[in-house]
Backbone as XML, in Angstrom:
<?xml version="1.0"?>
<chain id="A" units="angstrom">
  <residue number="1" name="UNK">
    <atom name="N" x="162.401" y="181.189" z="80.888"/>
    <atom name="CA" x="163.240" y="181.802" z="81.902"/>
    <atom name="C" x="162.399" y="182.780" z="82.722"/>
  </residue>
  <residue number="2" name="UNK">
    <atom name="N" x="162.850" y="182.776" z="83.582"/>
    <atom name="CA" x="161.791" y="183.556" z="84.631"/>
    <atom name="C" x="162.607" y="184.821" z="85.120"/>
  </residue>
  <residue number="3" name="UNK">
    <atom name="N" x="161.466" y="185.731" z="85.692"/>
    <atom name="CA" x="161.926" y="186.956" z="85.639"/>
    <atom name="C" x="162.494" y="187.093" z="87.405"/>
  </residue>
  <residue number="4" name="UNK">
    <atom name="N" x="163.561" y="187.536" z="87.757"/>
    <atom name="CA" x="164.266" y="187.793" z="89.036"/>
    <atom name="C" x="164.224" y="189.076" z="89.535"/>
  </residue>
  <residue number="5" name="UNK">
    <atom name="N" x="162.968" y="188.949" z="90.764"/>
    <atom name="CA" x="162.920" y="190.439" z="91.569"/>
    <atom name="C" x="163.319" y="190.320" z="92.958"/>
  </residue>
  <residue number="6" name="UNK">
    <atom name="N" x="163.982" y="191.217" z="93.286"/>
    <atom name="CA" x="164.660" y="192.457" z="94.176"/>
    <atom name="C" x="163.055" y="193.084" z="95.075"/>
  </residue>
  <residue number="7" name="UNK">
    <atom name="N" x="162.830" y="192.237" z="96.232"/>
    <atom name="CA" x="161.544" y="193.436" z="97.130"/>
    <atom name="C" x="162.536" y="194.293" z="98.189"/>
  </residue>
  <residue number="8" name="UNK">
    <atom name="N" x="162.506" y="195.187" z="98.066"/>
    <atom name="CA" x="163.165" y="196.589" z="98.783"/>
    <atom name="C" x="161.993" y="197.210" z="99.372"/>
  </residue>
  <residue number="9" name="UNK">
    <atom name="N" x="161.959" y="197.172" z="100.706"/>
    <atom name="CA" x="161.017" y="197.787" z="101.457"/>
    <atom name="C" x="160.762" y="197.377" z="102.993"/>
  </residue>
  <residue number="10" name="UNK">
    <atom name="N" x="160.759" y="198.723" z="104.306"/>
    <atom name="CA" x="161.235" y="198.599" z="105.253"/>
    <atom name="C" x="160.301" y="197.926" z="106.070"/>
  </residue>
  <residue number="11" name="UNK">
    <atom name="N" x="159.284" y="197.809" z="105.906"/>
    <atom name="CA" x="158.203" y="197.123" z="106.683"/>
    <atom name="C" x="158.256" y="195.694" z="106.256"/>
  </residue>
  <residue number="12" name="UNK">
    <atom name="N" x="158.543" y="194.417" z="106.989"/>
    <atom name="CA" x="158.173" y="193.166" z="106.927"/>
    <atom name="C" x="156.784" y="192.802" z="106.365"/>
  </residue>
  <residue number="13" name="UNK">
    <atom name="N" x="155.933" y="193.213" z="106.858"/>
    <atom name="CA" x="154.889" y="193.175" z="106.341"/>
    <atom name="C" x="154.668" y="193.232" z="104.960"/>
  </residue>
  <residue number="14" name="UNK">
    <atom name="N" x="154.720" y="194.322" z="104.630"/>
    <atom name="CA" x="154.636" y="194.884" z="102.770"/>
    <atom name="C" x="155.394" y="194.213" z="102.111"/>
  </residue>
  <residue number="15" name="UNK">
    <atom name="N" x="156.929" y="193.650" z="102.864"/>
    <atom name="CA" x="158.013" y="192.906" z="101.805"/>
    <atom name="C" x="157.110" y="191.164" z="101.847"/>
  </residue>
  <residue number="16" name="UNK">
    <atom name="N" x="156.631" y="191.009" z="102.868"/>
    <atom name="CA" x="155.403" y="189.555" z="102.616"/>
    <atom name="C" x="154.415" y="189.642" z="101.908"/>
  </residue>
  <residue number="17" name="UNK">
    <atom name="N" x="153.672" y="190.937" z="101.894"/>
    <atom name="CA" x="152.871" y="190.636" z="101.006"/>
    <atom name="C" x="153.316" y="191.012" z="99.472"/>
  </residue>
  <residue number="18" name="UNK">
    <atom name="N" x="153.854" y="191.665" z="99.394"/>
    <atom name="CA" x="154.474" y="192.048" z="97.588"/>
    <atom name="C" x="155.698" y="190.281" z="97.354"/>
  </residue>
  <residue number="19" name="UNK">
    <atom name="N" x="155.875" y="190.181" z="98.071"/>
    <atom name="CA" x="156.931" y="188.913" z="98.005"/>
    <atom name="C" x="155.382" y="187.610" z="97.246"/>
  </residue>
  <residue number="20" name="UNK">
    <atom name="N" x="154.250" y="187.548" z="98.223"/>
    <atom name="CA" x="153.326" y="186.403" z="98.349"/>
    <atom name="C" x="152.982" y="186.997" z="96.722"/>
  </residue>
  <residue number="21" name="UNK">
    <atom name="N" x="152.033" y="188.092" z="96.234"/>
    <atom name="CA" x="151.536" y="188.084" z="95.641"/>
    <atom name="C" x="152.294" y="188.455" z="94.229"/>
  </residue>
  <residue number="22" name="UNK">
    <atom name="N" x="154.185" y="188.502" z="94.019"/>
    <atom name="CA" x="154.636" y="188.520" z="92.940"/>
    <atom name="C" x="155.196" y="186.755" z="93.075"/>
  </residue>
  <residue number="23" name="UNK">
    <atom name="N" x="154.545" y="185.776" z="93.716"/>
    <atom name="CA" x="154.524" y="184.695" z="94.074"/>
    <atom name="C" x="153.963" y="183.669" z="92.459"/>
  </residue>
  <residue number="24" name="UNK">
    <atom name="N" x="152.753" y="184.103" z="92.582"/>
    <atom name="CA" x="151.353" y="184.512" z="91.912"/>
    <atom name="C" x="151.629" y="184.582" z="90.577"/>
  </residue>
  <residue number="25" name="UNK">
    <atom name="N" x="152.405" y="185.489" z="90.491"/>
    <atom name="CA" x="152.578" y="185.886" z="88.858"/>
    <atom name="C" x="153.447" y="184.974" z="88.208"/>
  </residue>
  <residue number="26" name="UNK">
    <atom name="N" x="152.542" y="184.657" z="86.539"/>
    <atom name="CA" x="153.362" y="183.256" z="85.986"/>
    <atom name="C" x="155.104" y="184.185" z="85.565"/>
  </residue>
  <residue number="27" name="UNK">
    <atom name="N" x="155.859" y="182.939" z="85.311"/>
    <atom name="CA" x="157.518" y="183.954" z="84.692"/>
    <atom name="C" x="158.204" y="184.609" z="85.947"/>
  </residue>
  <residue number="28" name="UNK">
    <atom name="N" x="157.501" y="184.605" z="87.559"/>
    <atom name="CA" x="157.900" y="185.427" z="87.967"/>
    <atom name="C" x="158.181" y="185.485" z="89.188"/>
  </residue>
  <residue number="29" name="UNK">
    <atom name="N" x="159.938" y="185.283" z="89.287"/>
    <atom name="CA" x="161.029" y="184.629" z="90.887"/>
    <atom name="C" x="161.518" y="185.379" z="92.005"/>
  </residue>
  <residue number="30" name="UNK">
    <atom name="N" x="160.965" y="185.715" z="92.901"/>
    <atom name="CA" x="161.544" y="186.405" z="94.021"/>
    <atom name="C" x="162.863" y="185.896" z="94.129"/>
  </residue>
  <residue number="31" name="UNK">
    <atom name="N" x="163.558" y="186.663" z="93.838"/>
    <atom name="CA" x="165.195" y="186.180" z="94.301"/>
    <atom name="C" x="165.903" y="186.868" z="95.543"/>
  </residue>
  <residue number="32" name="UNK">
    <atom name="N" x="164.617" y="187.870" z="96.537"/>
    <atom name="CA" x="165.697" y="187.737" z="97.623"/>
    <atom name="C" x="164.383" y="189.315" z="98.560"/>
  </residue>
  <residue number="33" name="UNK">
    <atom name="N" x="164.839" y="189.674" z="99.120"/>
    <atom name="CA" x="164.420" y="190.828" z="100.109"/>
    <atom name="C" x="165.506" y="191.891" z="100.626"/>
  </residue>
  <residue number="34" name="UNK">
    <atom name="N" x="165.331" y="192.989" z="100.561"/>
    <atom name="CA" x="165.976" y="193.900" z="101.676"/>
    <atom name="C" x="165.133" y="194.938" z="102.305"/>
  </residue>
  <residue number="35" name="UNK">
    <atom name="N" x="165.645" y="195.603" z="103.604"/>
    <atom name="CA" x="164.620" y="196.099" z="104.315"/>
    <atom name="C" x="165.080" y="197.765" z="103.771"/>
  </residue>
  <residue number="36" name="UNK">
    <atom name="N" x="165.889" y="198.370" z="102.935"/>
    <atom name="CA" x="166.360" y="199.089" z="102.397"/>
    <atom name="C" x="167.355" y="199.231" z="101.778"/>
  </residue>
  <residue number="37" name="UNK">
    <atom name="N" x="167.762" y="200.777" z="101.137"/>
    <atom name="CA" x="168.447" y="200.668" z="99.914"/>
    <atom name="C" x="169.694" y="200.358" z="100.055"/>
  </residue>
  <residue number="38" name="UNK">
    <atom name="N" x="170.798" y="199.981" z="101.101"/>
    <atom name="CA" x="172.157" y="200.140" z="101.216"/>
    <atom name="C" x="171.926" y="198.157" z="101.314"/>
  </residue>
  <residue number="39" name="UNK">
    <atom name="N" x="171.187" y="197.852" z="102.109"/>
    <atom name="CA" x="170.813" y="196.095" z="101.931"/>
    <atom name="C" x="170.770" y="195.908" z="100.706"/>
  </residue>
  <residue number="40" name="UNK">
    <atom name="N" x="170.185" y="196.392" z="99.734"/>
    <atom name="CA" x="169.299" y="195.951" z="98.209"/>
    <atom name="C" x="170.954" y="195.949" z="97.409"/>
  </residue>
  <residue number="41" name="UNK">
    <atom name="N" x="171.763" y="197.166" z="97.677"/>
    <atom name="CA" x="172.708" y="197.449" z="96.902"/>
    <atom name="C" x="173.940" y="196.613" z="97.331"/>
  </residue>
  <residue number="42" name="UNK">
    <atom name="N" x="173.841" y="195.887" z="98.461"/>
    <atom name="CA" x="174.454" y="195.099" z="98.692"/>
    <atom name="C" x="174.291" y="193.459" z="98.108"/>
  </residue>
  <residue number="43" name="UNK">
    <atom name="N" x="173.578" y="193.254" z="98.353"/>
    <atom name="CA" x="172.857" y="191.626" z="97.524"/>
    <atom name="C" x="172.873" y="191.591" z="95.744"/>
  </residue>
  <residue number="44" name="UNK">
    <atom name="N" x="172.227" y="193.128" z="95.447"/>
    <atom name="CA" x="172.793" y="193.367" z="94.037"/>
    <atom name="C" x="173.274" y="192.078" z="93.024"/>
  </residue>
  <residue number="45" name="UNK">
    <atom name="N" x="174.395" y="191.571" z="93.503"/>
    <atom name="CA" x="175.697" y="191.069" z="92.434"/>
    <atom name="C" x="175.151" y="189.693" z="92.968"/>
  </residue>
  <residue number="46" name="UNK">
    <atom name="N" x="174.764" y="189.224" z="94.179"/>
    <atom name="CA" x="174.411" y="187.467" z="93.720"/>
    <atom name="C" x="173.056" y="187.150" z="94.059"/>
  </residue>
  <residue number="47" name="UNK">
    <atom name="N" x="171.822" y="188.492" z="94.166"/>
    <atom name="CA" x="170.659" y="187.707" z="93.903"/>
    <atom name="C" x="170.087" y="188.489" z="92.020"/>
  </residue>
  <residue number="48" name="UNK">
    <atom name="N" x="170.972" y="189.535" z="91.428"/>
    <atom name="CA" x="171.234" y="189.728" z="90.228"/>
    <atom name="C" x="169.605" y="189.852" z="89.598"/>
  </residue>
  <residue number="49" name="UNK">
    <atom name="N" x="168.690" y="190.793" z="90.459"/>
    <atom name="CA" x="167.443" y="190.583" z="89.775"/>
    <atom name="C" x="167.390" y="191.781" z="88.672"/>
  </residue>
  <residue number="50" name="UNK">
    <atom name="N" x="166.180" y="191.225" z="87.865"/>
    <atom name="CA" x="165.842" y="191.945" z="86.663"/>
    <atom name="C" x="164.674" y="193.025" z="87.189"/>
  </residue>
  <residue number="51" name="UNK">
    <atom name="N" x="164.076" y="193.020" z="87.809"/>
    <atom name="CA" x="163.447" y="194.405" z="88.830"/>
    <atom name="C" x="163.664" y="194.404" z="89.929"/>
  </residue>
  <residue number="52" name="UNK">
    <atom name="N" x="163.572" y="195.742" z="90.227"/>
    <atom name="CA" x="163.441" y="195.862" z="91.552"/>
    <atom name="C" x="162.170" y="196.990" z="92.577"/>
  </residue>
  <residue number="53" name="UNK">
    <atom name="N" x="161.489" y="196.288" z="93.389"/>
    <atom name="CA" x="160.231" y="196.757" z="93.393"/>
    <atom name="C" x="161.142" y="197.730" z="95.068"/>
  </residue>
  <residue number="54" name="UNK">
    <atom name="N" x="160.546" y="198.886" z="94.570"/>
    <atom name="CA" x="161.436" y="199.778" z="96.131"/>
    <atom name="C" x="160.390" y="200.690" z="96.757"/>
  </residue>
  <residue number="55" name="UNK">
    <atom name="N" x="160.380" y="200.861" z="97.815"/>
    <atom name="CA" x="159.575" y="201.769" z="98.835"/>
    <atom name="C" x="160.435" y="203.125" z="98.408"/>
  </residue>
  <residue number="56" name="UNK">
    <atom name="N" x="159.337" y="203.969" z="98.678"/>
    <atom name="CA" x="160.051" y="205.702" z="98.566"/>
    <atom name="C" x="161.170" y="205.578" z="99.645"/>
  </residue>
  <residue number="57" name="UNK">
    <atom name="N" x="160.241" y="205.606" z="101.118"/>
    <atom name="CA" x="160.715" y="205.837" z="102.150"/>
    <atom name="C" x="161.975" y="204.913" z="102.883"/>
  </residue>
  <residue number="58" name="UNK">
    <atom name="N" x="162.792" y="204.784" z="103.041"/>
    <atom name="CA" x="163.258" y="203.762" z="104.143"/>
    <atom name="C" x="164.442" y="204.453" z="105.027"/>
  </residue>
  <residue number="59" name="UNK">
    <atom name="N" x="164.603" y="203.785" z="105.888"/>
    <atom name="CA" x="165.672" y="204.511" z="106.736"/>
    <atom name="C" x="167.457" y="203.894" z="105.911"/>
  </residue>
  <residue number="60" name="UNK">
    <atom name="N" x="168.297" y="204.504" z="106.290"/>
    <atom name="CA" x="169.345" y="204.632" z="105.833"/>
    <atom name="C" x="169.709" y="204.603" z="104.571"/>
  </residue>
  <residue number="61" name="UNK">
    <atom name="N" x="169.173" y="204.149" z="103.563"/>
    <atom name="CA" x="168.882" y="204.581" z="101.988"/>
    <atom name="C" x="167.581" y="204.439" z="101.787"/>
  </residue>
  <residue number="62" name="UNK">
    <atom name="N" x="166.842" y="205.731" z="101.312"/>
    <atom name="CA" x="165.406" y="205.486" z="100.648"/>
    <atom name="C" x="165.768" y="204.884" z="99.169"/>
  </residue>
  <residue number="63" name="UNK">
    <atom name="N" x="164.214" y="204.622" z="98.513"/>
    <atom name="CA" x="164.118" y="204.445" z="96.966"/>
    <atom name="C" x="164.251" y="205.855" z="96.217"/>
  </residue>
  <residue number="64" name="UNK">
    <atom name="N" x="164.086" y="206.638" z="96.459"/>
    <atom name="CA" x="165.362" y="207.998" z="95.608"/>
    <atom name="C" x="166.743" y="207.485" z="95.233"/>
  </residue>
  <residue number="65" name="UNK">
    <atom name="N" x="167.453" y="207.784" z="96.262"/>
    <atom name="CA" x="168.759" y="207.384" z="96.511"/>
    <atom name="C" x="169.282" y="206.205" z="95.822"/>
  </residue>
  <residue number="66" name="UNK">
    <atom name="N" x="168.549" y="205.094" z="96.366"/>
    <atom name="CA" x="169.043" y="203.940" z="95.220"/>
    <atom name="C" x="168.689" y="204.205" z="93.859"/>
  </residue>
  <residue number="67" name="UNK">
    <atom name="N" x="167.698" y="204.747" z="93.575"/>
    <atom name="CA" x="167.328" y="204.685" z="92.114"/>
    <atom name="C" x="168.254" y="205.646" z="91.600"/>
  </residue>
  <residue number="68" name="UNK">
    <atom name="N" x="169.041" y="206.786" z="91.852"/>
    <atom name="CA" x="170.287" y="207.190" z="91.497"/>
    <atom name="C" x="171.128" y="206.310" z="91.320"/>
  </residue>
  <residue number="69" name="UNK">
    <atom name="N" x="171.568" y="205.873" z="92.290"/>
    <atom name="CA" x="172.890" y="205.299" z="92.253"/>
    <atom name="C" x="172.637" y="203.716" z="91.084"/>
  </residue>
  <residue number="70" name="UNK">
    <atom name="N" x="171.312" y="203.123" z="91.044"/>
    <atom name="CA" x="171.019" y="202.002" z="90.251"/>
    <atom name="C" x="171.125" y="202.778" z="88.509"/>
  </residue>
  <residue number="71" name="UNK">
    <atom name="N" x="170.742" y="203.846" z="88.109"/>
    <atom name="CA" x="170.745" y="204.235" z="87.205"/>
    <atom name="C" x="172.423" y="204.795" z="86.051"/>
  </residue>
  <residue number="72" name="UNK">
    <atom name="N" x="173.088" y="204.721" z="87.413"/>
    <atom name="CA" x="173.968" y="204.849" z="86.976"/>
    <atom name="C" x="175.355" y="203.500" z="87.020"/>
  </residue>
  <residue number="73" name="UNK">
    <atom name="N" x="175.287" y="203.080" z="88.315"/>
    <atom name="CA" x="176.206" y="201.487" z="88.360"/>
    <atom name="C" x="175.368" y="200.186" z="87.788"/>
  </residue>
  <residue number="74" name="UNK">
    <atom name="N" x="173.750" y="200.181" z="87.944"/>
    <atom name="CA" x="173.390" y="199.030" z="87.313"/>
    <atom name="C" x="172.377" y="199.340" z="86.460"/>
  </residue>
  <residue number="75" name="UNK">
    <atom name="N" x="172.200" y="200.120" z="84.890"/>
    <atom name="CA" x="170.889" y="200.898" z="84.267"/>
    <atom name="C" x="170.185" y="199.778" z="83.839"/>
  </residue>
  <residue number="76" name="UNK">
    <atom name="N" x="170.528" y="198.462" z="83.627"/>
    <atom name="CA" x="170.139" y="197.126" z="83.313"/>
    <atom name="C" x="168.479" y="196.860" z="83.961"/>
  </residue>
  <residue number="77" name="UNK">
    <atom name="N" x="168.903" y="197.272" z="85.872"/>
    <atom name="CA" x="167.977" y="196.493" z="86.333"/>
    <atom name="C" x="166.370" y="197.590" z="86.714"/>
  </residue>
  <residue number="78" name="UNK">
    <atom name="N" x="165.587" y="196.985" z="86.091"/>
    <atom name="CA" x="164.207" y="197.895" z="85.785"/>
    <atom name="C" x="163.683" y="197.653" z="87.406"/>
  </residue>
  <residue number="79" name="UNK">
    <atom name="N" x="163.090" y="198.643" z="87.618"/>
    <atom name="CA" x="162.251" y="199.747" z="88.593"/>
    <atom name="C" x="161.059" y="199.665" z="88.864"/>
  </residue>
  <residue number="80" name="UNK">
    <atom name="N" x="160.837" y="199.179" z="90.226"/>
    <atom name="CA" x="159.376" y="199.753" z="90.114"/>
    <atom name="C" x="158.797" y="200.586" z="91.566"/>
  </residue>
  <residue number="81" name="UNK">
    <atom name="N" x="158.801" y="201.455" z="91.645"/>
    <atom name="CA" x="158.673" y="201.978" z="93.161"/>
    <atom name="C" x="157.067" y="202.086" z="93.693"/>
  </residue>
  <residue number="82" name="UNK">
    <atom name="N" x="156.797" y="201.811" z="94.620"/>
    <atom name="CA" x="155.656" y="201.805" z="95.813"/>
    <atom name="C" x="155.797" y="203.065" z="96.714"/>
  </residue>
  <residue number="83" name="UNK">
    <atom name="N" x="154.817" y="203.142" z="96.777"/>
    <atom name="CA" x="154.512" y="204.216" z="97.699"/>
    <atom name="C" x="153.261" y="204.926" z="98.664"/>
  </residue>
  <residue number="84" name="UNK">
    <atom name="N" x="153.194" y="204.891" z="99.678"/>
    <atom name="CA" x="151.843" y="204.929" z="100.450"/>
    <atom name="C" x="151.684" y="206.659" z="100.373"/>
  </residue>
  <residue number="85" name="UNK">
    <atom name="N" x="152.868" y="207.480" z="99.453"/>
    <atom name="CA" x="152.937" y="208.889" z="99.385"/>
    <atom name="C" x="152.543" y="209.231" z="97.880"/>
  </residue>
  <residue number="86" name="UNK">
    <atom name="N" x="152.467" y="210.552" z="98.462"/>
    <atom name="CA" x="152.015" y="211.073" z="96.614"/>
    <atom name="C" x="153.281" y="211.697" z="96.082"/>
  </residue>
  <residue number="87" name="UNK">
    <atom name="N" x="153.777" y="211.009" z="94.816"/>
    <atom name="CA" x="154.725" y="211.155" z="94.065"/>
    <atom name="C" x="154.854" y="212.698" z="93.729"/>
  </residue>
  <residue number="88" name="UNK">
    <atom name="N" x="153.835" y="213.421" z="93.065"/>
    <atom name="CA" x="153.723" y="214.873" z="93.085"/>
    <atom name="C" x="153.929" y="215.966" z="94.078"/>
  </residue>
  <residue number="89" name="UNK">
    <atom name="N" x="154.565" y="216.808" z="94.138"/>
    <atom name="CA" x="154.787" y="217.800" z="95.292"/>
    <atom name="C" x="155.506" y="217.095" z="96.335"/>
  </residue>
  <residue number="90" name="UNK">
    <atom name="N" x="156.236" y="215.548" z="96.332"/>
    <atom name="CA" x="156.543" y="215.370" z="97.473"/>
    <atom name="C" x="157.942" y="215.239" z="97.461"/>
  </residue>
  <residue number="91" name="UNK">
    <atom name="N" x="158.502" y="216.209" z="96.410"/>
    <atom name="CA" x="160.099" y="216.239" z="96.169"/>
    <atom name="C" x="160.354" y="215.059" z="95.146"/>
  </residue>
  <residue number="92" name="UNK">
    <atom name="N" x="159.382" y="214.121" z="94.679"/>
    <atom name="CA" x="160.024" y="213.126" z="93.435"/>
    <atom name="C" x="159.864" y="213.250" z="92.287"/>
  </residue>
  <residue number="93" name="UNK">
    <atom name="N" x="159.671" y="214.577" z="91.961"/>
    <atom name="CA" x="159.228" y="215.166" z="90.630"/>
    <atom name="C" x="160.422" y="214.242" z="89.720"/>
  </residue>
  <residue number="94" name="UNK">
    <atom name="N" x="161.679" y="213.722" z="89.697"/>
    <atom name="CA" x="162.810" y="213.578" z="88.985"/>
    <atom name="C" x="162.312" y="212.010" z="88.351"/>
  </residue>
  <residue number="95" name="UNK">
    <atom name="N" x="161.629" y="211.305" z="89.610"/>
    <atom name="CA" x="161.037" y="210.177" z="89.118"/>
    <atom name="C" x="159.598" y="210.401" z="88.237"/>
  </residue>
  <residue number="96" name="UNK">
    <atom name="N" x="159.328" y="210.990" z="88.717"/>
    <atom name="CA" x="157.769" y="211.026" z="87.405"/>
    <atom name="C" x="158.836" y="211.760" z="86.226"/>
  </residue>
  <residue number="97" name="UNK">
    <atom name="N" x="159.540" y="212.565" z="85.772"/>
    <atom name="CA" x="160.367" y="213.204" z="84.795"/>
    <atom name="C" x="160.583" y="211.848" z="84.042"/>
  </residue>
  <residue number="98" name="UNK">
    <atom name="N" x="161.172" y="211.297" z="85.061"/>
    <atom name="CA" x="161.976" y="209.980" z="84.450"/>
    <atom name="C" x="160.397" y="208.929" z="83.514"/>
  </residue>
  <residue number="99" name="UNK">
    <atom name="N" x="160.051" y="209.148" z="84.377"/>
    <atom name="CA" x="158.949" y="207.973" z="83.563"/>
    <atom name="C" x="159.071" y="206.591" z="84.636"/>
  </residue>
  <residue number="100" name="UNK">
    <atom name="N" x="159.587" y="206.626" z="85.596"/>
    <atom name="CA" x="159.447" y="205.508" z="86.172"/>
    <atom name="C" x="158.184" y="205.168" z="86.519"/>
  </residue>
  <residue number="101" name="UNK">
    <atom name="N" x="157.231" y="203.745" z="86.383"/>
    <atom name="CA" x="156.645" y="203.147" z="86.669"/>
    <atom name="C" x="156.726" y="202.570" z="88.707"/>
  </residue>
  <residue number="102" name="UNK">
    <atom name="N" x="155.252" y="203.684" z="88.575"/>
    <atom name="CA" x="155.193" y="203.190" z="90.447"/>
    <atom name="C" x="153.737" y="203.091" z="90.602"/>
  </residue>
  <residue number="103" name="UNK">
    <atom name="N" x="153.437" y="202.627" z="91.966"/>
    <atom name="CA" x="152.772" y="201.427" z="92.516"/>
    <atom name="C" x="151.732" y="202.574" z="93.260"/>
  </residue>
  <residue number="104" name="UNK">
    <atom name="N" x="150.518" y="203.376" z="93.846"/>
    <atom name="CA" x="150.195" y="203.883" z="95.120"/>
    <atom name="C" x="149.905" y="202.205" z="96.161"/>
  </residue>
  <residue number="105" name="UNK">
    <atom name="N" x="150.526" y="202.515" z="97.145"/>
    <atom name="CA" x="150.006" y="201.855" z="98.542"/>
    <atom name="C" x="148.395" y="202.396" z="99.440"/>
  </residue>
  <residue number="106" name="UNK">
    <atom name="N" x="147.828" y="200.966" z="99.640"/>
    <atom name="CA" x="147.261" y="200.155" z="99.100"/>
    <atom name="C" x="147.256" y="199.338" z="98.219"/>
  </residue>
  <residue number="107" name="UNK">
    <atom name="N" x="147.567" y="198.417" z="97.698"/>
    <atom name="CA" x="147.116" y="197.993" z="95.683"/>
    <atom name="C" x="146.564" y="196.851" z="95.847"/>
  </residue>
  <residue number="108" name="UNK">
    <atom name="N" x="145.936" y="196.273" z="94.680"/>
    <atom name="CA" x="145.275" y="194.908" z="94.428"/>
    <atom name="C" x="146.520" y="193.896" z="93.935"/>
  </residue>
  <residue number="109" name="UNK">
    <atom name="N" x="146.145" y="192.522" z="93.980"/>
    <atom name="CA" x="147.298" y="191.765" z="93.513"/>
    <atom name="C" x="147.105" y="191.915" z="91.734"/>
  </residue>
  <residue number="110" name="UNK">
    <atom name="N" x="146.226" y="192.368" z="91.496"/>
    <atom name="CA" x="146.345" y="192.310" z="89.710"/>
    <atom name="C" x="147.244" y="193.531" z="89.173"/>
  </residue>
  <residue number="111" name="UNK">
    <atom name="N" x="146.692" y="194.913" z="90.102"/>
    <atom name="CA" x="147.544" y="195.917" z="89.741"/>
    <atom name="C" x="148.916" y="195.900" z="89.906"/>
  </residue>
  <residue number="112" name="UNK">
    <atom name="N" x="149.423" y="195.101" z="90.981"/>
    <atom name="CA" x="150.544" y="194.691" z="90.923"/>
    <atom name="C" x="150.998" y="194.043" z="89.678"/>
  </residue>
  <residue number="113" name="UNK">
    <atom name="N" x="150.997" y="192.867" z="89.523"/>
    <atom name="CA" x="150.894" y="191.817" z="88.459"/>
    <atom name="C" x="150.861" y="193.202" z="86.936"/>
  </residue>
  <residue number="114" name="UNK">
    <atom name="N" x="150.289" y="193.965" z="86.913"/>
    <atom name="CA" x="149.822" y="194.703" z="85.733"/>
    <atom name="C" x="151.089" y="196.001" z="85.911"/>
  </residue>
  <residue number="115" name="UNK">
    <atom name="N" x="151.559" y="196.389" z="86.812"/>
    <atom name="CA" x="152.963" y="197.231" z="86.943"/>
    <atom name="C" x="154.191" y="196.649" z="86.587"/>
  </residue>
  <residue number="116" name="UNK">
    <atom name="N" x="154.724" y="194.743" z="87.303"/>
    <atom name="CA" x="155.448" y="194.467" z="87.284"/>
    <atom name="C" x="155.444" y="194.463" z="85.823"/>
  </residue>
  <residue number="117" name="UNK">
    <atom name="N" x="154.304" y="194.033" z="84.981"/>
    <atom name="CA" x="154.569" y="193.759" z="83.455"/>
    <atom name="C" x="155.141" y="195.167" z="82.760"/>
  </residue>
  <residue number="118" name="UNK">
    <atom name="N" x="154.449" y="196.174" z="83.132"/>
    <atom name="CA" x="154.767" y="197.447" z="82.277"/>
    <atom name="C" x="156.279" y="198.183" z="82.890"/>
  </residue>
  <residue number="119" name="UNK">
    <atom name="N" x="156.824" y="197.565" z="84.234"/>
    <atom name="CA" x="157.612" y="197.966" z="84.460"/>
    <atom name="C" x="158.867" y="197.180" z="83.437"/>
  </residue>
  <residue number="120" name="UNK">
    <atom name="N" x="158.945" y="196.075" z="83.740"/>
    <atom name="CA" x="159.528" y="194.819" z="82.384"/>
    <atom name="C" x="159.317" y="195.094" z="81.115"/>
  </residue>
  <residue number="121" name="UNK">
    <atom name="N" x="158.519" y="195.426" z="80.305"/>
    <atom name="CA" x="158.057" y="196.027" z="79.276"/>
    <atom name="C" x="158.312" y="197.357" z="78.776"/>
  </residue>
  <residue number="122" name="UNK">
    <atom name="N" x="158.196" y="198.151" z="79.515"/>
    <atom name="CA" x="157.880" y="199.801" z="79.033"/>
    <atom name="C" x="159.038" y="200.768" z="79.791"/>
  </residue>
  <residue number="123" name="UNK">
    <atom name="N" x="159.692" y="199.790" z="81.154"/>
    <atom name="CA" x="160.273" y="200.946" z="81.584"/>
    <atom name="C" x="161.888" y="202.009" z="81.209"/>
  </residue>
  <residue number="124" name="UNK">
    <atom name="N" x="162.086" y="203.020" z="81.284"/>
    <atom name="CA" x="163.163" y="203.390" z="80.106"/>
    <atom name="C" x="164.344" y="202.948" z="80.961"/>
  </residue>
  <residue number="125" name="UNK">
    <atom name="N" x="165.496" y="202.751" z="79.913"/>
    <atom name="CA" x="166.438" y="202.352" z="80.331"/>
    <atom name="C" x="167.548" y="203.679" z="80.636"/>
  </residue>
  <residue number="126" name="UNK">
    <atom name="N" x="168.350" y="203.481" z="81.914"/>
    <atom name="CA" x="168.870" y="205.042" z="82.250"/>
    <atom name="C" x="170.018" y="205.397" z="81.240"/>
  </residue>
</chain>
């Protein structure tokens, strides 16, 4: 059975290439795209993925915001956030608290491949 991810993130670009290169990975099904968090939380219930890879930033729901509201209506579906920002000092102290598993922008396709696993693996459940 293969694993069903959720790419959340506002740039076309980044949702092609994280889409191409979790392509790549054996076990492992893109089941859909949104360009942010109120899209992602909408599709939710019939593309039903088991991660979800989210940008900090986006306009009308960032990856904060959803990762609240996912922690509490869906704690099931594991996390993995990206970010071209630094997690420290930049107000997401609640997510490093948490232990969530994230990405810096830039990345290689292995480090990817090597997050999605530890995010599936290791990440805590809310």
């Amino acid at each position: 059975m293969s694993t069903r991810v959720l790419v959340v993130d506002d740039t076309s670009l980044f949702r092609r290439v994280i889409t191409d290169a979790l392509t790549g990975i054996p076990g492992v099904e893109v089941a859909g795209s949104a360009s942010n968090g109120k899209l992602a939380l909408s599709r939710l219930a019939s593309l039903q993925p088991d991660l979800m890879t989210l940008d900090l930033e986006m306009p009308e729901m960032g990856g904060l915001e959803l990762y609240r509201r996912l922690r509490v209506a869906h704690p099931a579906v594991k996390l993995l956030f990206m970010t071209g920002h630094a997690l420290a000092g930049g107000g997401y102290e609640e997510l490093l608290q948490a232990g969530v598993p994230w990405l810096q922008k830039p990345f290689a396709v292995a480090a990817l491949a090597a997050r999605v696993r530890a995010a599936l693996d290791g990440a805590p459940d809310f």
